[in-house]
MARROLO-396902 format. One record per residue (C-alpha): residue number from 1; x, y, z. Coordinates in Angstrom, 2 decimals. Example, Ala and Ser with C-alpha at 12.3 -4.5 7.8 and 13.67 -1.06 7.14 Angstrom:
% residues 2
<dodo><num>1</num><X>12.30</X><Y>-4.50</Y><Z>7.80</Z></dodo>
<dodo><num>2</num><X>13.67</X><Y>-1.06</Y><Z>7.14</Z></dodo>
% end
This chain:
% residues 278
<dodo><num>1</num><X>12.06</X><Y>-36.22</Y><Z>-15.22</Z></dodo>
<dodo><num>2</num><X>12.69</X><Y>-34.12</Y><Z>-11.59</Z></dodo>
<dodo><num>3</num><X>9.60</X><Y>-33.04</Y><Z>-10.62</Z></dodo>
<dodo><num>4</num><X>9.26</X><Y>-28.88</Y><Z>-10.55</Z></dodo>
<dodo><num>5</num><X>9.45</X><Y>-27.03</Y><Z>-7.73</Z></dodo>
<dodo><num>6</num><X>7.04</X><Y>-23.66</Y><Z>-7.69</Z></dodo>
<dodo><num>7</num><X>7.31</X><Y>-22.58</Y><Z>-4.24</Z></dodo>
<dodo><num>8</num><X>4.19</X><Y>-20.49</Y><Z>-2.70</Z></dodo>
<dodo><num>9</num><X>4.30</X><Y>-17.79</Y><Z>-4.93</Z></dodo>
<dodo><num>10</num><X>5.50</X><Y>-16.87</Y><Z>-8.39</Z></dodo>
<dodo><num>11</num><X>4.70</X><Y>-14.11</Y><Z>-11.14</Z></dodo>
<dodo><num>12</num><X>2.57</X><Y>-14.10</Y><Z>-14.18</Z></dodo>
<dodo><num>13</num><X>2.92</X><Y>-12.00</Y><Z>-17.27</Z></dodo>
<dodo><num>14</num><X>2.61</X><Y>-11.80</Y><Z>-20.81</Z></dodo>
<dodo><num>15</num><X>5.43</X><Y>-13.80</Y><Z>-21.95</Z></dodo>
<dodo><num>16</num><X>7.07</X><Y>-10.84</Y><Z>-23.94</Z></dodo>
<dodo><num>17</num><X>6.98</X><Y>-8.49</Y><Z>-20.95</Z></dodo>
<dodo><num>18</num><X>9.67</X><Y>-10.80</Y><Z>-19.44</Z></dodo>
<dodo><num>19</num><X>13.09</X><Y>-10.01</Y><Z>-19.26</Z></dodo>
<dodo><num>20</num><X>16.24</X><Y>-11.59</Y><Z>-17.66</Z></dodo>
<dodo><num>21</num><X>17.14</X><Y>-8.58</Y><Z>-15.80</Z></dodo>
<dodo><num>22</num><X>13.62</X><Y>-8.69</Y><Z>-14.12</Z></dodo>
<dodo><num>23</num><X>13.88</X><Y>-12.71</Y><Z>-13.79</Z></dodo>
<dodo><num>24</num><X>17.70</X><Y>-12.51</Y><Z>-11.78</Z></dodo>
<dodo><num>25</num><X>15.41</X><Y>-9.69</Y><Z>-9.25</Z></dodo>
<dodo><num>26</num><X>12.63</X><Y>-12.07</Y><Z>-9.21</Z></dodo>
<dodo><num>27</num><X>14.66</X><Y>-15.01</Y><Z>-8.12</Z></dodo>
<dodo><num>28</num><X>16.32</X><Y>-12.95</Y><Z>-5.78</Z></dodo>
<dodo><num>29</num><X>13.15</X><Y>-11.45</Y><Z>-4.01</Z></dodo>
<dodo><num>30</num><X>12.61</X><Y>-15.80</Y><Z>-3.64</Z></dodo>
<dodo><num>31</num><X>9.30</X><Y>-15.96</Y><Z>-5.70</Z></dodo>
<dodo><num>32</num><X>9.27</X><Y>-19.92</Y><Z>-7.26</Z></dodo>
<dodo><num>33</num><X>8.79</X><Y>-19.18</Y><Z>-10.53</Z></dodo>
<dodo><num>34</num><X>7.42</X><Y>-17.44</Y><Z>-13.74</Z></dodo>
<dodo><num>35</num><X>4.09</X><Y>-17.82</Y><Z>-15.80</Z></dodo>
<dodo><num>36</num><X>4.66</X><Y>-16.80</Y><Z>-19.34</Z></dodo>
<dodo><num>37</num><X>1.17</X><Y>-15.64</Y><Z>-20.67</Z></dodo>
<dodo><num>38</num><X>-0.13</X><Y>-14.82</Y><Z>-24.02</Z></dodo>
<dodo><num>39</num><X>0.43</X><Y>-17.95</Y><Z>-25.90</Z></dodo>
<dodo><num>40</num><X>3.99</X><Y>-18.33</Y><Z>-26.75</Z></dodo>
<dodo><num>41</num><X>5.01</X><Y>-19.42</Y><Z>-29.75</Z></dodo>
<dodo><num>42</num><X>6.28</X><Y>-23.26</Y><Z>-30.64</Z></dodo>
<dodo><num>43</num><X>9.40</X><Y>-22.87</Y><Z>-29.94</Z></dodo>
<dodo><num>44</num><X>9.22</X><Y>-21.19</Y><Z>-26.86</Z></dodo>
<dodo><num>45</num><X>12.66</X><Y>-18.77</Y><Z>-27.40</Z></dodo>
<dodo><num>46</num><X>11.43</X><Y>-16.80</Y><Z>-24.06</Z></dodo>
<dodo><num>47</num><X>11.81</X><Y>-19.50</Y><Z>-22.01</Z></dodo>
<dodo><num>48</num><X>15.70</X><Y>-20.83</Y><Z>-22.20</Z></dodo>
<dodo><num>49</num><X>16.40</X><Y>-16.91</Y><Z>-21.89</Z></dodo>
<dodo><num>50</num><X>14.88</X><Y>-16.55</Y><Z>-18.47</Z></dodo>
<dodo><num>51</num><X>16.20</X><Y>-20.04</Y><Z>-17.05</Z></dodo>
<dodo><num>52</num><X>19.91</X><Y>-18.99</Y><Z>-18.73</Z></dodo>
<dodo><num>53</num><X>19.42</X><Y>-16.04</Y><Z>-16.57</Z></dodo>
<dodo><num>54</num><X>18.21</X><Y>-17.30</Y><Z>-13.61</Z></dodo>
<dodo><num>55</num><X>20.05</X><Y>-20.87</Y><Z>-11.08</Z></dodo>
<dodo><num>56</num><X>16.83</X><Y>-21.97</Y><Z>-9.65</Z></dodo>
<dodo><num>57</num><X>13.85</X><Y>-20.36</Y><Z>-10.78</Z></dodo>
<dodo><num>58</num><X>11.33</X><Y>-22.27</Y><Z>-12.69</Z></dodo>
<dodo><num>59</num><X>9.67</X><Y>-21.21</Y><Z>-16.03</Z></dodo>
<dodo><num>60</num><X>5.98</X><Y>-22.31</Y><Z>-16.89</Z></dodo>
<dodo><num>61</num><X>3.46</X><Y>-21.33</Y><Z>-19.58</Z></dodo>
<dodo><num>62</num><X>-0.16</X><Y>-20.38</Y><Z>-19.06</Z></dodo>
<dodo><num>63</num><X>-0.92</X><Y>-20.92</Y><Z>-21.34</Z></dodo>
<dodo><num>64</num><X>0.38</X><Y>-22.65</Y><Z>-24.92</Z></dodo>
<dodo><num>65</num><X>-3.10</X><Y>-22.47</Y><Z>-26.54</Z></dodo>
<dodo><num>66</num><X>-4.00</X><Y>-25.98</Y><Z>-28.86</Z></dodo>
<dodo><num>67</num><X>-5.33</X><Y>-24.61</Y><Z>-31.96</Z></dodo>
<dodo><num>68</num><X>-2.47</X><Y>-22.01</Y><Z>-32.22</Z></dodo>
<dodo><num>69</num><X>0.82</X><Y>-24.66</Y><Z>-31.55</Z></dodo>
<dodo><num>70</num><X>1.16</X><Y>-28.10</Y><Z>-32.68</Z></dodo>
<dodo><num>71</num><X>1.84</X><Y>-30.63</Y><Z>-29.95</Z></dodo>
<dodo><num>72</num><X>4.51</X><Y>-32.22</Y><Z>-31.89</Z></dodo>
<dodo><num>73</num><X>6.28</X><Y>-28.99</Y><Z>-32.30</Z></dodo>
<dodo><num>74</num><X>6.22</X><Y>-28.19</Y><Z>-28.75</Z></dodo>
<dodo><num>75</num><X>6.86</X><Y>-31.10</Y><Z>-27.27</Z></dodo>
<dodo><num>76</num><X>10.51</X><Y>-30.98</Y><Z>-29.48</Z></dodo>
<dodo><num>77</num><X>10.64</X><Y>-27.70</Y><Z>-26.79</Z></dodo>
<dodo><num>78</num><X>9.73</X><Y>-29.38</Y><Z>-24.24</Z></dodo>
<dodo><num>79</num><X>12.97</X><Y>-31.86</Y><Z>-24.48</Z></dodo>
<dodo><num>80</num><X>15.17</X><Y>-29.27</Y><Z>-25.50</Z></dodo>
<dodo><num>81</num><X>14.72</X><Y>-27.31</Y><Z>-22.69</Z></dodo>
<dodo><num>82</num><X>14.43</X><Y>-29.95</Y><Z>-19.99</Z></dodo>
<dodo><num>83</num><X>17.33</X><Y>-31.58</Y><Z>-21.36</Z></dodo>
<dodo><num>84</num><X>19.22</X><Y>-28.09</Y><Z>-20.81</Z></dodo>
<dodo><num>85</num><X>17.48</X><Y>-27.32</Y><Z>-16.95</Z></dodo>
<dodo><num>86</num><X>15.74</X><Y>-30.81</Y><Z>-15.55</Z></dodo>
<dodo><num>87</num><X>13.04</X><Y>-30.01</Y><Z>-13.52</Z></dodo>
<dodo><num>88</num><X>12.55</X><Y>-26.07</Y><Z>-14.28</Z></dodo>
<dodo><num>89</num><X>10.02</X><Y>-25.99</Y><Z>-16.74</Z></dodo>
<dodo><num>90</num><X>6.02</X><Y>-26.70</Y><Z>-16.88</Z></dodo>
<dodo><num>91</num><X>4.47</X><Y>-27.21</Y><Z>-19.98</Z></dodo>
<dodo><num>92</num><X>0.95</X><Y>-25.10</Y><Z>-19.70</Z></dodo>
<dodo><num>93</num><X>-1.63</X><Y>-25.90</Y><Z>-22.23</Z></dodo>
<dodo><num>94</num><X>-4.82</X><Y>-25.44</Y><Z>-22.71</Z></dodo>
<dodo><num>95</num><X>-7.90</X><Y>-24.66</Y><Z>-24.86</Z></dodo>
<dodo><num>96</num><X>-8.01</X><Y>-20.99</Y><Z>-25.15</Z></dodo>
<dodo><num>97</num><X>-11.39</X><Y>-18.95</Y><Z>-26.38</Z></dodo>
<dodo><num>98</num><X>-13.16</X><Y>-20.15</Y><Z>-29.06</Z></dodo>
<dodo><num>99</num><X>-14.77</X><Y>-16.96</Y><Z>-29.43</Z></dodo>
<dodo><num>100</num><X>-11.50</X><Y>-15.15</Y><Z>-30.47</Z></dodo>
<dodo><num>101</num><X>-9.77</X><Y>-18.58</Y><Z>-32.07</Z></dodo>
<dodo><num>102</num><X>-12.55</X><Y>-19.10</Y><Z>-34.72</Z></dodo>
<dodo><num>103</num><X>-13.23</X><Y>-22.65</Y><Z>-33.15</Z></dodo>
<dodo><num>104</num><X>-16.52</X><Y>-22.68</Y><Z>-32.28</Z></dodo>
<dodo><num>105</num><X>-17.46</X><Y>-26.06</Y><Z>-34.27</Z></dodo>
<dodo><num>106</num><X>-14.36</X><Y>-28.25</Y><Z>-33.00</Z></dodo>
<dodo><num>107</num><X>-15.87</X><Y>-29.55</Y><Z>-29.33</Z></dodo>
<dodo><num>108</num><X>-12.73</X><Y>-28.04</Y><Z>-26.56</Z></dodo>
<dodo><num>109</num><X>-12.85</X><Y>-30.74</Y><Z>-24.48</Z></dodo>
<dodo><num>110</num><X>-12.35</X><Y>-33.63</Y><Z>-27.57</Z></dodo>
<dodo><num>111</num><X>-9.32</X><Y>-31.14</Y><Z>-28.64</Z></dodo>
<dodo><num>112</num><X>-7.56</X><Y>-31.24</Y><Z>-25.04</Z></dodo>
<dodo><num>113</num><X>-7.67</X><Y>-35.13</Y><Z>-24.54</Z></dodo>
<dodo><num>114</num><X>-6.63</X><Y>-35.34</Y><Z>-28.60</Z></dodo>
<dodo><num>115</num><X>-4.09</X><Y>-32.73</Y><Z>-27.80</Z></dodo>
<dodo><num>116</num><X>-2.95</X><Y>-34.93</Y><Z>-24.59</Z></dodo>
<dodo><num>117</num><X>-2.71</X><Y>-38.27</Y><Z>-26.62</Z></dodo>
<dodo><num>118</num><X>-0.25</X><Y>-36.55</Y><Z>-29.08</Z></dodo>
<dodo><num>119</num><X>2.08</X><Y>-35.24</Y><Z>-26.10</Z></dodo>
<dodo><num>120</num><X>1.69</X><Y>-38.81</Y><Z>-25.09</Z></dodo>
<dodo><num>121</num><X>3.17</X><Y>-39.86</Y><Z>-28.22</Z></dodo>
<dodo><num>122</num><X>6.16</X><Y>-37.75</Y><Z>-28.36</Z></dodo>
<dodo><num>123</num><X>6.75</X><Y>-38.58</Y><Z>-24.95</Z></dodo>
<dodo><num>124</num><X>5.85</X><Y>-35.53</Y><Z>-22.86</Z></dodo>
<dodo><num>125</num><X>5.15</X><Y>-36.90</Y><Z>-19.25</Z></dodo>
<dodo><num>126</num><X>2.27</X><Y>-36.06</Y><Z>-17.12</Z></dodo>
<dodo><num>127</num><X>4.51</X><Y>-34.28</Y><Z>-14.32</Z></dodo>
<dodo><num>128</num><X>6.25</X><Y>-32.34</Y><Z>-17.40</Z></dodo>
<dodo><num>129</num><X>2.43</X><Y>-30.80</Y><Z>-18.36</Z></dodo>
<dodo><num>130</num><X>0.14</X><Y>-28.67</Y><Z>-16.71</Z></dodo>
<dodo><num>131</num><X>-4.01</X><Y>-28.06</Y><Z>-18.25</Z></dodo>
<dodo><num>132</num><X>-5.68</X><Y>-24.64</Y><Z>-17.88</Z></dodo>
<dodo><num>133</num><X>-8.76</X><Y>-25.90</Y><Z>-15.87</Z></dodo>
<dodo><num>134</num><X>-12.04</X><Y>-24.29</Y><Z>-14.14</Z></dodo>
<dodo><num>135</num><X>-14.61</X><Y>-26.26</Y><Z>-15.00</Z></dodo>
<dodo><num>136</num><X>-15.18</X><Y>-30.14</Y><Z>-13.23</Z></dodo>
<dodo><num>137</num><X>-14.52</X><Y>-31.78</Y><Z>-16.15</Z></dodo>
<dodo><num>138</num><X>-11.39</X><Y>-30.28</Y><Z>-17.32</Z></dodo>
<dodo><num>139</num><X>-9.92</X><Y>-30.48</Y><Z>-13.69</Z></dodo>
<dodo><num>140</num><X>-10.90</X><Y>-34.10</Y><Z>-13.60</Z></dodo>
<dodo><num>141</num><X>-8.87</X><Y>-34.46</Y><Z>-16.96</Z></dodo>
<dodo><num>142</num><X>-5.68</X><Y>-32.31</Y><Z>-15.48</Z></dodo>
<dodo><num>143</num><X>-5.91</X><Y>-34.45</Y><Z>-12.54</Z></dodo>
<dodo><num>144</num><X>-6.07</X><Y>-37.84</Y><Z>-14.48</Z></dodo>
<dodo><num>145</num><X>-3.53</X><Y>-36.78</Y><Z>-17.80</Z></dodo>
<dodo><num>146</num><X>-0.88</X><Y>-33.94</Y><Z>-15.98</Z></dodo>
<dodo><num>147</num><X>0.54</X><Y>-32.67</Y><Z>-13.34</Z></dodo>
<dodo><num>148</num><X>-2.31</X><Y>-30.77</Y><Z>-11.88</Z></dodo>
<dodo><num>149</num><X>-4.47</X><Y>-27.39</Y><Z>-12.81</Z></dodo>
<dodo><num>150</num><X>-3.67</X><Y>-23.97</Y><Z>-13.76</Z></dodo>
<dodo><num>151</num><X>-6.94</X><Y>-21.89</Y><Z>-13.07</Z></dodo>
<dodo><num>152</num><X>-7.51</X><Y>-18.29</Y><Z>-14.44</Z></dodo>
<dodo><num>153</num><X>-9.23</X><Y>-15.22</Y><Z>-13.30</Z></dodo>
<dodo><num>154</num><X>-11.02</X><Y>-17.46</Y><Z>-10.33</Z></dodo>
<dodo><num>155</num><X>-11.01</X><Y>-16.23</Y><Z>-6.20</Z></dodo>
<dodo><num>156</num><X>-10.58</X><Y>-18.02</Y><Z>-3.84</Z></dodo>
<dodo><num>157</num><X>-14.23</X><Y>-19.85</Y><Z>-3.49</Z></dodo>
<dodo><num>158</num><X>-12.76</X><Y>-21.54</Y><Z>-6.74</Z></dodo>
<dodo><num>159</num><X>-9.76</X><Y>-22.57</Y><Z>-5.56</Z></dodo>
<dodo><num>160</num><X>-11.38</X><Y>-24.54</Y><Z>-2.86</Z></dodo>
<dodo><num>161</num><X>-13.90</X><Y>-26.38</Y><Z>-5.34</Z></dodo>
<dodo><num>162</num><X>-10.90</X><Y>-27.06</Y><Z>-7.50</Z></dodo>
<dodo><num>163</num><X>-9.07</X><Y>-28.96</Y><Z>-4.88</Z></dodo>
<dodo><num>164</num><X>-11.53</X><Y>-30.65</Y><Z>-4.16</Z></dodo>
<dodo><num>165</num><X>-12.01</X><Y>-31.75</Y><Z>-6.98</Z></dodo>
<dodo><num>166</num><X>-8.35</X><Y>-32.43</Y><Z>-7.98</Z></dodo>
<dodo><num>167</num><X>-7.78</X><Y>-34.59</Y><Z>-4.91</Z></dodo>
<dodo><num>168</num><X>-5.01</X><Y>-34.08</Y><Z>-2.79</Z></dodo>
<dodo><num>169</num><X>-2.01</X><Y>-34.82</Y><Z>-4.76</Z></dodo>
<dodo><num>170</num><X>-2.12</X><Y>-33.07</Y><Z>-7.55</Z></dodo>
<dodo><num>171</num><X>-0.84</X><Y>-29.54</Y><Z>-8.12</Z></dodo>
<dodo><num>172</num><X>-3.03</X><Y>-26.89</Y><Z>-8.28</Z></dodo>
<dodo><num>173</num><X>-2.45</X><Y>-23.10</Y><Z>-9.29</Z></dodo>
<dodo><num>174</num><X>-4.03</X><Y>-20.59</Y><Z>-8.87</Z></dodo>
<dodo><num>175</num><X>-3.63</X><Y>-17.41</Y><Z>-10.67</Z></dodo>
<dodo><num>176</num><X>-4.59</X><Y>-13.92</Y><Z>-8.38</Z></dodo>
<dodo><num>177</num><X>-4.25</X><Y>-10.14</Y><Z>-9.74</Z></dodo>
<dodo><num>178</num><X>-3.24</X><Y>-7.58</Y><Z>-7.37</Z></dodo>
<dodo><num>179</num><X>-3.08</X><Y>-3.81</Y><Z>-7.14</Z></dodo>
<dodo><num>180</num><X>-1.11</X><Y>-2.22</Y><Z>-4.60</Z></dodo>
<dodo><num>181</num><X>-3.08</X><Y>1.16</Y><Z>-3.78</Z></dodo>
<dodo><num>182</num><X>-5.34</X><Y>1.74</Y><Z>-0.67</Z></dodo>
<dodo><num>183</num><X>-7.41</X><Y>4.18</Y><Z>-2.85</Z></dodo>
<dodo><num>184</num><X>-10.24</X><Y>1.89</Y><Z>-3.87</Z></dodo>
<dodo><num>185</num><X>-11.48</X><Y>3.79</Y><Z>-7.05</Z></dodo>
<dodo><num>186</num><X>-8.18</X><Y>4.64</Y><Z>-8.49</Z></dodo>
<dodo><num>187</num><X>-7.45</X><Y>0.69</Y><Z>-8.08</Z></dodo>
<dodo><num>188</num><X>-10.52</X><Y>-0.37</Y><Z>-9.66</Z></dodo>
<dodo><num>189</num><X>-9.74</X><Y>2.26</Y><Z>-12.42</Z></dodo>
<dodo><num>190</num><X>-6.37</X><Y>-0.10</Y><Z>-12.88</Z></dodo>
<dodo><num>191</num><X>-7.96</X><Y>-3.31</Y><Z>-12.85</Z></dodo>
<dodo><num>192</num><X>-10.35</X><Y>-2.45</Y><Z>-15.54</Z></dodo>
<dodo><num>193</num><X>-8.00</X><Y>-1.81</Y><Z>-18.05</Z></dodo>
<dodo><num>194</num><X>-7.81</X><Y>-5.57</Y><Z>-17.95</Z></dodo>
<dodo><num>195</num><X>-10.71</X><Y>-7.44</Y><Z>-16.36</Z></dodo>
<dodo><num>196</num><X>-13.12</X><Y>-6.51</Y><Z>-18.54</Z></dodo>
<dodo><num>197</num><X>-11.73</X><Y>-8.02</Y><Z>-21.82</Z></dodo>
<dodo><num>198</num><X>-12.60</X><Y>-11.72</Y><Z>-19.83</Z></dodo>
<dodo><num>199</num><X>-15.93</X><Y>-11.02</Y><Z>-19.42</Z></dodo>
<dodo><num>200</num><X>-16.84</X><Y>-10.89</Y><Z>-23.01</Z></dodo>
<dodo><num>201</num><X>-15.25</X><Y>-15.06</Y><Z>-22.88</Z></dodo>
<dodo><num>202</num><X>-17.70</X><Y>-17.70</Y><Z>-22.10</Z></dodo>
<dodo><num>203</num><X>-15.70</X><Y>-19.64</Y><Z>-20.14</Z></dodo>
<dodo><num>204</num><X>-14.66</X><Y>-17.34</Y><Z>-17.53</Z></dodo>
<dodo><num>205</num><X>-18.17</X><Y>-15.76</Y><Z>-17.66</Z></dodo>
<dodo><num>206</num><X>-19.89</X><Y>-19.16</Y><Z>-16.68</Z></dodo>
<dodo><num>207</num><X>-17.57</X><Y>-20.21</Y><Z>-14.13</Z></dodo>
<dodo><num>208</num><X>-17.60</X><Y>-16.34</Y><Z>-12.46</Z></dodo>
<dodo><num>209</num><X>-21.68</X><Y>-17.65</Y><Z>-12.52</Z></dodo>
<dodo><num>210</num><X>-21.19</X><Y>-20.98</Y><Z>-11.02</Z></dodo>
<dodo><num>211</num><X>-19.35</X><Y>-19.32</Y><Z>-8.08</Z></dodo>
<dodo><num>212</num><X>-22.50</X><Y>-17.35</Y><Z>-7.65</Z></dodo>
<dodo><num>213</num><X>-21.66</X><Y>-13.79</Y><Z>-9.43</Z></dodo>
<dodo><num>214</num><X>-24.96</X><Y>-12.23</Y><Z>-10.84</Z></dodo>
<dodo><num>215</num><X>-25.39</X><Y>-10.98</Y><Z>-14.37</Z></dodo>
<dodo><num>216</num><X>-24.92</X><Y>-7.56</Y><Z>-13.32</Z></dodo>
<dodo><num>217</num><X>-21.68</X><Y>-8.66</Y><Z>-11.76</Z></dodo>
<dodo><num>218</num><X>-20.62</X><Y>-10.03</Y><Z>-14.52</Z></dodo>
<dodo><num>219</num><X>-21.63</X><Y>-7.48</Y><Z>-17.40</Z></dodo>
<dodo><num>220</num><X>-18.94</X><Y>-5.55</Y><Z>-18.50</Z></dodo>
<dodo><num>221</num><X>-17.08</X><Y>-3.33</Y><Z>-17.06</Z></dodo>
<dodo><num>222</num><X>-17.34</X><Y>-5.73</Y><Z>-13.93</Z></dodo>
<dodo><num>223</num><X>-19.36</X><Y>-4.82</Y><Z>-10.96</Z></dodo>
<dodo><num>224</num><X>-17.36</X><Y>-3.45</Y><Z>-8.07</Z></dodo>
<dodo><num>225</num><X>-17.26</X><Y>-6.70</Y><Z>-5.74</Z></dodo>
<dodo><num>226</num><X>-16.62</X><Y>-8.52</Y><Z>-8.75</Z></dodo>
<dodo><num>227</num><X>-13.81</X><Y>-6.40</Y><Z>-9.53</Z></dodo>
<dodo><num>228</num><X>-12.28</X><Y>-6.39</Y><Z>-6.03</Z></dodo>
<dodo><num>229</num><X>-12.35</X><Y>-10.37</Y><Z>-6.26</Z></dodo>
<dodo><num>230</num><X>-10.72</X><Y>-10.90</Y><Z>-8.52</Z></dodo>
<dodo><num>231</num><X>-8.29</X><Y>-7.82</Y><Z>-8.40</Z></dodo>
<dodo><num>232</num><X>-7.23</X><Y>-7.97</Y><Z>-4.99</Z></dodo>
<dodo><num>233</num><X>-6.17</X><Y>-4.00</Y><Z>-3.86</Z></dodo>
<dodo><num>234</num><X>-5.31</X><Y>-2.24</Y><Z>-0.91</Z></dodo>
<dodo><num>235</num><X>-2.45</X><Y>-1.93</Y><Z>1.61</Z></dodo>
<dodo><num>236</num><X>0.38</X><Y>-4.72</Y><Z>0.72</Z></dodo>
<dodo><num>237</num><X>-0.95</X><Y>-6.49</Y><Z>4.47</Z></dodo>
<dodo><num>238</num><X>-4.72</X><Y>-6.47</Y><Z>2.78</Z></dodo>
<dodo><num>239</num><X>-3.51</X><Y>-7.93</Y><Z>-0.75</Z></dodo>
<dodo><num>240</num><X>-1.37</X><Y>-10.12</Y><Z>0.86</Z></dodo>
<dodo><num>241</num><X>-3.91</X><Y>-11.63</Y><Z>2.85</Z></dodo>
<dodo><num>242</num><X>-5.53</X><Y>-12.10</Y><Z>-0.41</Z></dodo>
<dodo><num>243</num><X>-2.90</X><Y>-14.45</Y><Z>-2.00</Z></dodo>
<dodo><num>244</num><X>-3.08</X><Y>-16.46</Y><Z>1.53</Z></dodo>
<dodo><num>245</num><X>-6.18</X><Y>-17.03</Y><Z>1.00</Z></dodo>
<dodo><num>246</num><X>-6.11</X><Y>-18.93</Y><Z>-1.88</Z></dodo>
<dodo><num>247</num><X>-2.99</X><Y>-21.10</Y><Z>-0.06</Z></dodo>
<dodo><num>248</num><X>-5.72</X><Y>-21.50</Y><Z>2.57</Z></dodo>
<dodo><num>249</num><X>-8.19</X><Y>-22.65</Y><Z>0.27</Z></dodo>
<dodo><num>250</num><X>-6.14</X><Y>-25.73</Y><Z>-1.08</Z></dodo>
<dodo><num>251</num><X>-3.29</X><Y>-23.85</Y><Z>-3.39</Z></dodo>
<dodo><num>252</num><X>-0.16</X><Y>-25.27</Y><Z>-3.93</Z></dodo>
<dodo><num>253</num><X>1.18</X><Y>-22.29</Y><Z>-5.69</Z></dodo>
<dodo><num>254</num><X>-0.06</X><Y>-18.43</Y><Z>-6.09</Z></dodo>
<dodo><num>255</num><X>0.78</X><Y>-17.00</Y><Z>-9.58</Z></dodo>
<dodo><num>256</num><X>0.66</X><Y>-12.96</Y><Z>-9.06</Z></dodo>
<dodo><num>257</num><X>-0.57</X><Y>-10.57</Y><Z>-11.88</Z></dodo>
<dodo><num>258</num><X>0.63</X><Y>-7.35</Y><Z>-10.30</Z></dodo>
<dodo><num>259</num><X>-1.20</X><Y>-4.88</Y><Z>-12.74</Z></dodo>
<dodo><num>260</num><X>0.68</X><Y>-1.69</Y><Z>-11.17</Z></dodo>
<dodo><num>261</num><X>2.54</X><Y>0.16</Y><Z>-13.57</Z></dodo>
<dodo><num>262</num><X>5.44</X><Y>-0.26</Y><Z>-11.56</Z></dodo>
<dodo><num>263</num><X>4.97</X><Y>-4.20</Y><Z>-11.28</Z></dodo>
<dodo><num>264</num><X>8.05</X><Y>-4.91</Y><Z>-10.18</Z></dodo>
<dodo><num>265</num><X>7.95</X><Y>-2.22</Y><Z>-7.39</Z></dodo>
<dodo><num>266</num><X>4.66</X><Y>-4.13</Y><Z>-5.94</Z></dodo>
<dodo><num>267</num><X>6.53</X><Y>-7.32</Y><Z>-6.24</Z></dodo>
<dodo><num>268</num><X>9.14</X><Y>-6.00</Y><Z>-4.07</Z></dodo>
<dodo><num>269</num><X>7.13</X><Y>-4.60</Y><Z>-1.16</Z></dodo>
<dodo><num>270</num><X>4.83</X><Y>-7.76</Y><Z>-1.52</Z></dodo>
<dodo><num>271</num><X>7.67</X><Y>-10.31</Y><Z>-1.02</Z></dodo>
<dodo><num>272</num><X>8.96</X><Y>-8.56</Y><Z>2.31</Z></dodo>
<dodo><num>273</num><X>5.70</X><Y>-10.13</Y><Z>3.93</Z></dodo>
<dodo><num>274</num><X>4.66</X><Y>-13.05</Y><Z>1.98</Z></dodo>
<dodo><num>275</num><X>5.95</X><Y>-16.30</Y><Z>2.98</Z></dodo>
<dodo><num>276</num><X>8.08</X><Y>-16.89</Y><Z>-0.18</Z></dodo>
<dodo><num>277</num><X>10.45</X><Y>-20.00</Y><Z>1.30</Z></dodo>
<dodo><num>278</num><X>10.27</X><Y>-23.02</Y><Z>-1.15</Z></dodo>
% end
């Protein structure tokens, strides 16, 4: 297969909340590509709608969660849509919560590298696949079984760790939400419409505690710092700054969660000073 190209920076969103309208701007601002979240389905409809729309842009899920999609059924997708655009889609899979999946007795990591073997099987490649990773051991398997990592609701101290961890090579991720507004409580007011609904999810809770976040960080509704990690606001120099950093810290690629009401506004005035160039 071609190998994707992401560029520095693309856009993350609930898969639904894309259109092709808002892919053609996209693509013209010069962001790399799109993250489709919220667990598509199997046959991943959304995604041959945004590449028809778009001539370069490239399309990748973050996730296709295991226990909801078969991997035979979406690696059929998979071909179908890289035999229609080579090189502009990246298969993102990975374990979701088993607190809201009813999964608790079926071990996550077993189900990934079981998951893996199938995709194997119906010929998938590694470049073709990305893992949702933020723990060592499931970077170690995205490094060793696909193309590289696609870390969630993690700053920049993660980042780092994970690259470290991944090696040099592979690609690496990382997912940053934004708000563009230099009032710091009406921002944090925004960003916990959203935050807090991760911090009731083990997995996100224990890394937040690996990086060092204290239990009162971490109880819901998020404690400020917490909040302003890991929803970067203020002027669009300051939040910009804050996707660089993660660049700086060993990123291949920034996917942006712009959580202002007008997303695609933010978008705008943040690509007129990020480095967007692929």
């Amino acid at each position: 297969m071609t190998k994707v190209d992401l560029g520095k920076f693309g856009v993350w969103r609930y898969y639904r909340n894309f259109t092709p309208q808002a892919a053609r701007e996209l693509e013209e601002l010069g962001f790399g590509a799109l993250w489709l979240g919220g667990s598509p389905p199997a046959d991943l409809p959304v995604v041959e709608s945004l590449l028809e729309a778009t001539e370069s842009l490239t399309i990748g899920t973050s996730i296709v969660n295991i226990w909801a999609v078969r991997a035979d059924a979406v690696a059929e997708s998979y071909h179908r849509i890289e035999q229609r655009f080579p090189g502009r889609f990246l298969l993102g899979i990975g374990v979701g919560h088993p607190e809201s999946d009813g999964t608790e007795a079926v071990k996550p990591y077993d189900a990934l590298v079981a998951y893996l073997d199938e995709l194997d099987a119906a010929g998938v490649p590694k470049e073709g696949r990305a893992l949702a990773a933020l723990g060592p051991r499931v970077l170690r398997l995205a490094r060793d079984r696909t193309a590289g990592a696609l870390p969630y609701l993690a700053p920049p101290e993660h980042t780092r760790i994970a690259r470290e961890t991944l090696g040099a090579d592979p690609l690496l991720v990382a997912e940053q939400k934004v708000v563009l507004d230099e009032d710091a409580e009406r921002a944090r007011a925004v960003a916990r419409k959203m935050v807090p609904m991760y911090l009731g999810l083990v997995n996100y809770v224990s890394n937040l505690r690996r990086l060092g976040f204290s239990e009162e960080d971490v109880a819901k509704p998020g404690s400020d710092h917490l909040i302003d990690v890991l929803a970067v606001h203020g002027k669009p120099a300051e939040v910009a700054a804050g996707l660089l950093a993660h660049l700086d810290a060993g990123a291949d690629h920034v996917a942006i969660q712009a959580l202002n009401e007008d997303y695609l506004d933010a978008l705008r005035t943040l690509a007129a000073i990020l480095p967007l160039g692929r």
